[in-house]
N, C-alpha and C positions, 0 to 999 in steps of 0.2 A: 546504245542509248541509255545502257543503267549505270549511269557514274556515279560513285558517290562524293557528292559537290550538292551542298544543303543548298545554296544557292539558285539551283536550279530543279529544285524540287515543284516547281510550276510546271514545266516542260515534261516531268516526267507522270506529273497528275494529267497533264491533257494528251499525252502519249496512251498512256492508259484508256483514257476517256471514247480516246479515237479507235484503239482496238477493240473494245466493247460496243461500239456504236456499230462500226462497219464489218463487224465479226472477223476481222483479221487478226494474223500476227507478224508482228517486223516488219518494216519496210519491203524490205528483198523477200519476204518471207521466215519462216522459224528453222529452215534450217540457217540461215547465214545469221543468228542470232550464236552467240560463244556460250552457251549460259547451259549447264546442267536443265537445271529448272527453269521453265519459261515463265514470265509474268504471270498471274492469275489474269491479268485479260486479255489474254492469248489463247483461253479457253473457258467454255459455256462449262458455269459448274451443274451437275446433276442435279436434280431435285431429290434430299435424303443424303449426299456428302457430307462425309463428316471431317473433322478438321483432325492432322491435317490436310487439307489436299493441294496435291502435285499435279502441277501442269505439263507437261512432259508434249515433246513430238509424238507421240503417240496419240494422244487427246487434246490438241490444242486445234482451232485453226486455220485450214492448210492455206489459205488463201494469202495474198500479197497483201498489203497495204497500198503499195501505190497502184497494185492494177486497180483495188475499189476506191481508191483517190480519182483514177483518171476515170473512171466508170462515171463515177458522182459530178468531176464538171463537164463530162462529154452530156449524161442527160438533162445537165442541167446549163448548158453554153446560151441556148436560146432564149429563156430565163435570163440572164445573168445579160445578155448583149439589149435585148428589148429593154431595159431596168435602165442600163445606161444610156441609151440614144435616145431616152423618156426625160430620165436627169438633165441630159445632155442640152433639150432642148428648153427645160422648165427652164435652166440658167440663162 
């Protein structure tokens, strides 16, 4: 996910955004990430870290990205289905 391609420096803000949001890291997880160092939002910095600080599989975590991806629209499907068949019929 971390290429360097300026161009796609969006992707990698909201890549970011989404592992801090849903406390994950990587998709598959951080081991199937190549990367020495993992992202800083691959892991919850301490309160009192000082700089600089390393992310590492040790402290990053452990969770999937897409298992809290599917978590998020599995609780949220009924929401999301109700919202449409409401659309659905306003049109």
């Amino acid at each position: 996910m971390y290429i360097n391609n300026p161009s796609i420096s969006y992707v990698k803000a909201n890549w970011d955004d989404m592992q801090r949001e849903l406390l994950c890291c990587g998709f598959y997880g951080q081991y199937f990430m190549v990367l020495e160092n993992l992202p800083i939002s691959c892991c919850s910095i301490p309160v009192g870290a000082r700089s600089p600080f390393e992310c590492t599989t040790r402290n990053s975590y452990y969770e999937r990205c897409d298992e809290k991806l599917s978590w998020m629209m599995d609780d949220n499907a009924y929401n999301i289905g109700v919202t449409g068949a409401v659309l659905t019929c306003v049109q």
